[in-house]
N, C-alpha and C positions, 0 to 999 in steps of 0.2 A: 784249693789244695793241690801243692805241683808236684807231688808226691804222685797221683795217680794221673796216666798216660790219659789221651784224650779219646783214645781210641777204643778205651773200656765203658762199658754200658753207665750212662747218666742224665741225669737229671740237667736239665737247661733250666733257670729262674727267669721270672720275666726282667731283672736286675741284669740279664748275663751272665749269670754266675754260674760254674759248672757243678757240680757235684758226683762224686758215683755213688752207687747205688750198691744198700748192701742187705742181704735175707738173714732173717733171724728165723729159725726154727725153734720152737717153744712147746716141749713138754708141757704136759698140763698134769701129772701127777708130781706131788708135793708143789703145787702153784706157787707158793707162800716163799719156799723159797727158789724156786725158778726164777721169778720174777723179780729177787735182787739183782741176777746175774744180767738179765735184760736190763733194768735200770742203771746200773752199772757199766754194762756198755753203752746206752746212751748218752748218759753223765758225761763218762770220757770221751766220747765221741763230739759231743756237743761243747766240750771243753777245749778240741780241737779243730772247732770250724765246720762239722759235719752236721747238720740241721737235724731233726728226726723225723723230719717226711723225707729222705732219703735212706730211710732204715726201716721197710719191709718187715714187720711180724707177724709170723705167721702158724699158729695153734694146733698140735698135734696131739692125739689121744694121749701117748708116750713116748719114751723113747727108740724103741722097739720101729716106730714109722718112721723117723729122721730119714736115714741114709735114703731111702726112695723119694723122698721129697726134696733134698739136697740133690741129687740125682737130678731131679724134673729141673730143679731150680738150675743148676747148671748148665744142663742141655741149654734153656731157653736163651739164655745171654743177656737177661736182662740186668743184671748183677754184676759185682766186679768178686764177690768173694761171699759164701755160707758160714753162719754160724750157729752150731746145734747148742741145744741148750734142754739137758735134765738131771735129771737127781734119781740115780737107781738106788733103790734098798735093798738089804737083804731082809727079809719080810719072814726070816725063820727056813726058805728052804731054798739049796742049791739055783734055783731058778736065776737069778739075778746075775750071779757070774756068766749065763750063756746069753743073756741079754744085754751085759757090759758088755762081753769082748763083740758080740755082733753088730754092735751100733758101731763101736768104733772101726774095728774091721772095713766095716760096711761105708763109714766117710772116709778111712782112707783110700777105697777103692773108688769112690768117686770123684777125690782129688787127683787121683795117678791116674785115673779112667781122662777124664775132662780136662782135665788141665787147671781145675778154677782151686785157687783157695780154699781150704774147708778147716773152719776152726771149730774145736770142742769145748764145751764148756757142760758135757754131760761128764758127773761126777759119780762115784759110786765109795763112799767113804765105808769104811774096817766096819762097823760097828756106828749102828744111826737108830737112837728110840726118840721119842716127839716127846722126850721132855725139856724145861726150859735151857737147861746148860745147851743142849745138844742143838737148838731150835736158833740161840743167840748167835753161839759158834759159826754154823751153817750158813748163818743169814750174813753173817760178816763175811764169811769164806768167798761167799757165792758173790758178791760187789765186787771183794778184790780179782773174781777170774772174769766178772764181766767187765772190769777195768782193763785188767789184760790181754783179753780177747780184742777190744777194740786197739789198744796199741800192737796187736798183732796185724790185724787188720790195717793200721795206718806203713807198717815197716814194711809187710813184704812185698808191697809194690815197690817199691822202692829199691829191694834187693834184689827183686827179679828186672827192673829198669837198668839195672847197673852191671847186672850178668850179663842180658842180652841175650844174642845168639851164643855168648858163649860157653853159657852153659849145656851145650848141647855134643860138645865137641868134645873128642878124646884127652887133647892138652888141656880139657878149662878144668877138669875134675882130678887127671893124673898129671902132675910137672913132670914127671919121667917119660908121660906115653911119646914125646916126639922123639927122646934120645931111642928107647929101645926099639922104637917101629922104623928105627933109622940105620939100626946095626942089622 
């Protein structure tokens, strides 16, 4: 895969072949359908040359524990990029909405914290009862963000390989900052 640098955490085959390495983080409430999302990024993953012993899952009470384990995961460096993965409900009381926004919250402050990649695939849909429309829906939904999750995963090394240093720099993000910092 030339898509990701050689200098990011991976797997050697005894073939020679490189791989990077990537965490799956896995809610374990509503499994049924968490677990298209993860299949789903494997799929696509594996549809793109990425083996599944170089795809890390790794099982969480809920969503609620991600961002600290995304975190850990980060820190270590053994990974090139996290991906959370749950299904919050509204279960009848407010609680759910302060546990969506802190999960998310909580991975984007460990992407901006770290620097690594952090993709979500924890969902919290309008309205979710466990009956079959709703169960069928779900289960489709949840393939196509694990699809997408992994082609997120595949592109943004590539977008950050092609920035460079330059993203970091006053001209790379403003085309004006050289004329005005020059008057």
């Amino acid at each position: 895969m030339n898509q990701i640098s050689q200098t990011t955490p991976t797997t050697i085959h005894q073939d020679g072949e490189v791989t990077p390495r990537f965490a799956v983080l896995r809610a374990r409430w509503h499994a049924e359908l968490v677990d298209r999302a993860v299949d789903g990024f494997a799929a696509r993953m594996a549809e793109r040359g990425i083996p599944a012993d170089a795809i890390d899952v790794i099982d969480l009470p809920g969503a609620f524990e991600i961002p600290l384990e995304a975190k850990r995961i980060a820190e270590a460096g053994r990974h090139v990029a996290v991906i959370a993965v749950g299904f919050v409900v509204d279960g009848g009381i407010y609680r759910h909405d302060f546990v969506a926004r802190a999960v998310i919250e909580g991975l984007m402050r460990v992407q901006l914290d770290t620097g690594m990649p952090v993709f979500s695939v924890v969902l919290t849909p309008h309205h979710f009862h466990e009956h079959d429309v709703h169960q069928a829906f779900f289960t489709g939904h949840m393939t196509t963000k694990g699809h997408e999750a992994a082609e997120a995963c595949l592109t943004t090394p590539a977008v950050r390989d092609r920035l460079g240093d330059h993203a970091t720099r006053p001209d790379a993000t403003r085309p004006d900052a050289t004329r005005a910092d020059a008057a």
